[in-house]
C-alpha positions, 0 to 999 in steps of 0.5 A: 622380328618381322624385319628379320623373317623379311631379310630371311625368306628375300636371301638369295642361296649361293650361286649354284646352290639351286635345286637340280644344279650342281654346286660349283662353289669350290670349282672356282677355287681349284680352276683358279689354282690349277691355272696360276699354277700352271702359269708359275711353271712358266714365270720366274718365283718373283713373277709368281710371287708377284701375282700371288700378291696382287690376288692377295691384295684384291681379295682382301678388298673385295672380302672386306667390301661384302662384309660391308666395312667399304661400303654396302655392296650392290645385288649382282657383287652380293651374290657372285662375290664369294665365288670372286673371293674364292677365285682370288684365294686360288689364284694365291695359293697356286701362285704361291706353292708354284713360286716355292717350287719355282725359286727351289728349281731355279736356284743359281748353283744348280742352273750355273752347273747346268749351263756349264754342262758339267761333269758331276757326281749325283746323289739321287732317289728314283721318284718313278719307273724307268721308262724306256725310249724308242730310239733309232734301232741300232743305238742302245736303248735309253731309258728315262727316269724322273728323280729327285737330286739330293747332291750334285759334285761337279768333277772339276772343281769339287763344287758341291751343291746340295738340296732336293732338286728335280731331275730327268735321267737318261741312261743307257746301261741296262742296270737302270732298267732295273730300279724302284721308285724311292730307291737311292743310288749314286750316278755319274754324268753330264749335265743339261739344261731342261726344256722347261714348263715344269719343276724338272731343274736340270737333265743328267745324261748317265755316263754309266751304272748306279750305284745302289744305296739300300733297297726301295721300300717294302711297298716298291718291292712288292709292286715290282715282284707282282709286276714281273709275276703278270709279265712272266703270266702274259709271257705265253700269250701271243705278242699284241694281247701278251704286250696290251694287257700289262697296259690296261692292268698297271700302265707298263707299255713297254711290250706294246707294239707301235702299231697297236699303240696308234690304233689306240691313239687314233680310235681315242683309247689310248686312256686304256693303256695308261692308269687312270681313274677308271682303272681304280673305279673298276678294280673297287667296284668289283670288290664292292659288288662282291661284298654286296653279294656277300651281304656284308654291312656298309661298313665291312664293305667301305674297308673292304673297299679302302683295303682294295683301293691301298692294294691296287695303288701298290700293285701299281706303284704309289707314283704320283700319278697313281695316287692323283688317279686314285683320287679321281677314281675314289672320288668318281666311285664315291658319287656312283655309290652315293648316288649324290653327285652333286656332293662328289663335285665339290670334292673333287674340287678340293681334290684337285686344289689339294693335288695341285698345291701338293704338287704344282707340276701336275698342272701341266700333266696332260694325264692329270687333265685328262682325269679331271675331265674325264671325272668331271664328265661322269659326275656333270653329265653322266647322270643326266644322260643317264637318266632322260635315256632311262626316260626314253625306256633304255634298259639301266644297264645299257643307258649307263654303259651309254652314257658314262664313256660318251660323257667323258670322251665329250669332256676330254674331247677338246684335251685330247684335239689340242694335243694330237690336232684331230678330232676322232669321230669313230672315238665315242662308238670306239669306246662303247664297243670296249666298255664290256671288254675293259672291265673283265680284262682289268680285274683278271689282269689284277687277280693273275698278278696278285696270284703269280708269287704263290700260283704261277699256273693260275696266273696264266690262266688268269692271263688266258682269260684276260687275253680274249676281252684284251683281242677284243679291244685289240679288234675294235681298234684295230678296225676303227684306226682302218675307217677311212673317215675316221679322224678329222684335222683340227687345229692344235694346241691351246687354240684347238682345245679353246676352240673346241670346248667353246663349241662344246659348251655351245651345243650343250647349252643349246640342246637344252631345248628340245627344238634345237635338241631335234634340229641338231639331231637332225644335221648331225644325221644329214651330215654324217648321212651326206658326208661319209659316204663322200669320204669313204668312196671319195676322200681325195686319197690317193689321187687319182693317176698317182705314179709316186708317193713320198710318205710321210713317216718321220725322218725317213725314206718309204716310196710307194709305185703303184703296180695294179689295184691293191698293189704296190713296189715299196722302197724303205720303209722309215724309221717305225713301223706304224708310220709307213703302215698307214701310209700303206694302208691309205693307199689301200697296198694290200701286196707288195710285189717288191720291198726295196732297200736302199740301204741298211741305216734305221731310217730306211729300215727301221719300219719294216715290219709295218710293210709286212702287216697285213700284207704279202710282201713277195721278195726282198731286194738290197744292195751289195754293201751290208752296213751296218749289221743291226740294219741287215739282221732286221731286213733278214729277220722281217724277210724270214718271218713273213717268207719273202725271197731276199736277194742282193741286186747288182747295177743293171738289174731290171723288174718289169711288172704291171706299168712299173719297171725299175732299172738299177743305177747304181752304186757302179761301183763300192765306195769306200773312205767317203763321208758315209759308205752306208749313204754312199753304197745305196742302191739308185733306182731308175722307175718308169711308171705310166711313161713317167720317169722317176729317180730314187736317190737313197741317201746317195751323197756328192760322192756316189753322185758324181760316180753315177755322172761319171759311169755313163751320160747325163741321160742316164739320170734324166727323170721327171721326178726325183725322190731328193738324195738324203732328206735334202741334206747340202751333200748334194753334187750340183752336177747330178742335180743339173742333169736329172732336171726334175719337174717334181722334187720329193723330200721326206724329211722330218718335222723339225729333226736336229740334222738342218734338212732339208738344206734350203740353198739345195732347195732354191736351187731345185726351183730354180731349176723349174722343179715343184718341191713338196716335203713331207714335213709340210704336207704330209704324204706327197705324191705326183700325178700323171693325167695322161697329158700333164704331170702334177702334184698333190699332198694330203691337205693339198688339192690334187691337179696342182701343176708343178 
């Protein structure tokens, strides 16, 4: 009897069972999970199944080693192997589930139709929301639909291949626009292969509209009508908060503007735009606050909370994503209730062991990892920030609107590094500062939807009220996207988010003592005191001296000549409007005397109303040849709205203003019949700024450039600088390229576009010629800098004063 009370009180508890620590026992069995799944979707089904099987196998020993049938385990194995265990059985049944997916979606007729790219008619059910694509203005707009392919007949031959497969559709007739999720139809289209690291088999590119089969179920319809009731609601609210606020209630972006979309992104809020965890988290806890003050009994209240819970879910549609955020959100909710966060993790462990073995391509979701995290910084760390801020006397409100939003951008800051490779320092105050608006916005958001079928007014005064706390959020990261220190370059990827949690789990272990707890309170506030200042007064953007700057916006053309302080003749203005915003808003151009057109295609003019935002544009110059018209309507459009003049401009005129002057060159005359009239009729631009002579070439090809050596001498066309025609394209005239002799060479190009630009003989021919080429896919905004004694070059991430 004394042996066994010995054996008894000498037991050690489970690792991680320990008072004040949480418990971590099933963390292991959903990481283990969530990673061998996520490395199934980029393994064939006999790799996966491979690796399912060794786990199996060593599991299997190591279970029967701590039952003591192999031997007496020893102390450290004792105590740690059950977590061992448990990370193997993960690993097995991850593997497992994703090796049965994999095999579905790597079956042999379907990836033989899918090489073939085949004509086929398709049977499919929709699985989520049409999603429409921003594409290049003047194309039809594409929307993007997930499905699931139930039948695939190829055209040709009659072959029939049958079985639950997933697809991506891409279509372009409006009537796609218009289905629900778990609506059935039938399609015809090509076939294409899928880029791979998910479940999705094949890509159908949709020659035409569906034909529908029935309707959706009850619960899509009656998320589609109160979708489109909040949408008919926010209808008379001005464009940004009339556009946010679906955003922040139901996940639909499709009214945000770019520009609002990348304050969001660079201030860290873009989590409020889509449906998450915490949208749950608020829409319940209101509910839950209101049976509170209505005295109503835990368990009136626990269905009160349920039944708000079933609602917002399809209010929202019951996608996947939805209900993995309602997992989290019920489960983030449930720890804040209860006050046991420590029985919250293990649920949500199991929760996310069930999602992923459900569905394995939630592995790879970077949606689903942000919820995880987010959740699993509220349970882990919330509380304790909570707690010892409560300690230091901070009222309990403010410490948890501190501490929740901290916590989780901690916990999602290494995700959010990997994927956008920067690092936000204004994220964690940004996020703060639109706690209080976030709440209000949602839960009037949801009560305008929930009463626009049977109260239209009350839903627009519901919208009303939501659209003030949505302008705040707006303000807030509208003002954080403009700091000038706000972000920091980081490295991207698995590398960068490795990184950086490394260096997250390292200061957190390290504050645990209150020596270092102070020493790095105080370098963080030397940093931020010695640094910021430095990079607000003299961040090394622009540089100083600069006579042009290349933009980087994408596959476009947007040249910036500086006129005076705060002023700034643009020409073109890229693809988007956010882009060439920024750009703008980097060189601190609050005026632009003159915004030039080279000519009309989207990639010059597709961001025109980003030149126009926030600034006063005085005229509007374009060239003769009007082509193509979605193109010029944009321009006028922009020109009208922000009352600029608009005039056509010949060859000769001329603009003298501040140090800039700016002198026509051609077209000399209209070309037709050539490769491209559009490229061919822009407008070349002679620029002398601060003596230095600079050539924008449009998108003029071999055609127009040989016109211009033709219309007058080689001199003509000498310049310091050449802005290279058509983003380095090989329809370049040797000739012309010989006579302009630049010493700088500006390509705007796109990072990794599908055209072959720039064209790299063009580009060895360049430096050859003893010109310094800068791109814009490479180094970003590319500028050349004129010292008063020597020209030079410098890029954002280039040091200035590099001699060409």
């Amino acid at each position: 009897m004394s042996h066994a009370m010995d054996d008894q009180t000498t037991a050690e508890p489970p690792a991680g069972a320990a008072e004040g620590l949480p418990d971590l026992r099933l963390a292991g069995l959903a990481v283990a999970a969530w990673l061998a799944a996520l490395a199934g979707l980029h393994l064939s089904a006999g790799e996966t199944a491979t690796l399912a099987g060794v786990a199996a196998g060593l599991a299997a020993v190591l279970g029967l080693h701590l039952c003591g049938l192999l031997g007496r385990p020893a102390g450290p194995v004792r105590r740690y192997g059950w977590i061992a265990v448990a990370v193997l059985l993960g690993v097995v049944c991850g593997a497992t589930a994703t090796a049965a997916r994999v095999a579905v979606r790597d079956a042999a007729p379907v990836r033989a139709l899918a090489a073939e790219r085949a004509s086929v008619t398709a049977d499919l059910v929709v699985r989520d929301d049409p999603r429409p694509l921003r594409g290049a203005p003047g194309r039809p707009a594409t929307v993007l639909l997930q499905a699931d392919l139930i039948t695939l007949t190829a055209g040709a031959d009659g072959r029939r291949v049958t079985g639950s497969v997933r697809g991506l559709v891409l279509a372009t007739d409006p009537a796609w626009r218009t289905l629900l999720p778990g609506q059935r139809a039938t399609a015809r289209g090509r076939l294409a292969e899928p880029r791979g690291g998910d479940l999705t088999a094949v890509v159908l590119t949709a020659t035409g509209p569906p034909t529908l089969h029935g309707a959706s179920s009850w619960p899509q319809r009656a998320a589609g009508a109160l979708r489109a009731g909040l949408h008919r609601a926010c209808a008379p609210l001005p464009d940004e908060p009339g556009g946010l606020l679906p955003g922040l209630v139901v996940g639909d972006t499709s009214r945000l503007s770019p520009t609002v979309e990348e304050d969001f992104r660079t201030t860290g809020m873009t989590h409020l735009n889509a449906v998450s965890g915490s949208n749950v988290a608020i829409v319940v806890g209101a509910v839950l606050l209101l049976a509170r003050w209505a005295r109503a009994g835990p368990r009136t209240a626990a269905v009160l909370c349920v039944l708000a819970l079933i609602g917002f879910v399809i209010l929202v549609r019951p996608s996947p994503s939805v209900v993995r955020a309602a997992a989290m959100g019920a489960i983030g909710l449930a720890a804040l209730a209860t006050g046991r966060p420590r029985a919250a993790l293990p649920a949500l462990a199991a929760a996310v062991t069930v999602l992923v073995l459900v569905d394995p391509e939630l592995a790879g979701d970077p949606g689903f990892t942000l919820s995880v995290c987010a959740t699993g910084g509220l349970l882990l760390l919330a509380p304790g920030w909570r707690d010892a801020l409560r300690r230091r006397g901070v009222p309990v409100g403010l410490a948890e609107a501190l501490a929740v939003p901290a916590a989780a951008q901690l916990a999602c800051g290494p995700v959010i590094a990997g994927l956008s490779g920067t690092v936000s320092l204004v994220a964690v105050p940004a996020n703060l500062l639109a706690v209080p608006a976030v709440a209000p916005a949602t839960v009037l958001g949801v009560l305008a939807a929930v009463v626009s079928p049977v109260w239209p007014a009350g839903a627009e005064f519901a919208a009303w009220l939501a659209s003030w706390p949505a302008r705040w959020l707006l303000l807030v990261a509208g003002q954080g996207a403009r700091l000038p220190a706000g972000t920091l370059a980081w490295p991207g990827g698995v590398t960068g988010a490795l990184l950086l949690t490394a260096l997250t789990v390292a200061l957190l272990l390290a504050t645990r003592r209150p020596l270092v707890r102070r020493l790095v309170a105080a370098c963080a506030v030397a940093v931020v005191l010695g640094t910021l200042p430095v990079r607000l007064l003299a961040s090394g953007w622009p540089p100083s001296g600069w006579v042009v700057v290349a933009c980087a916006v994408g596959q476009g053309d947007a040249i910036v000549l500086p006129v005076a302080a705060g002023r700034a003749v643009v020409v073109d203005a890229g693809p988007e409007p956010s882009s060439v915003d920024g750009c703008l808003r980097r060189l601190g151009v609050r005026e632009v005397p003159f915004f030039v057109v080279s000519h009309f295609h989207a990639d010059h003019v597709g961001g025109v109303a980003g030149v126009f935002r926030g600034r006063r544009v005085a005229e509007v110059v374009t060239p003769g040849w009007a082509e193509p018209p979605y193109g010029v309507s944009q321009v006028r459009e922009a020109a009208r709205s922000g009352a600029a003049g608009l005039r056509t401009v010949p060859v000769g005129w001329r603009w003298r203003g501040g140090g800039v002057e700016l002198v026509v060159l051609g077209p000399p005359y209209p070309l037709q019949g050539s490769r491209s009239d559009p490229n061919n009729n822009s407008l070349v631009v002679a620029a002398t700024v601060a003596g230095v002579r600079i050539l924008l070439a449009g998108d003029a090809e071999t055609e127009e450039q040989r016109a211009l050596l033709e219309a007058g001498p080689p001199e003509a066309v000498r310049a310091d600088v050449l802005k290279v025609a058509h983003h380095g394209s090989a329809y370049q005239d040797p000739e012309f390229i010989d006579a302009v002799r630049p010493a700088v060479a500006l390509v705007s190009v796109g990072v990794d576009n599908d055209y072959g630009h720039p064209n790299l003989g063009l580009l060895g021919r360049l430096t050859r010629g003893g010109a310094r080429v800068l791109r814009t896919d490479t180094d970003g905004d590319a500028a050349a800098v004129w010292d008063g004694r020597r020209l030079a070059v410098a890029a954002r991430g280039i040091s200035p004063g590099r001699q060409p």
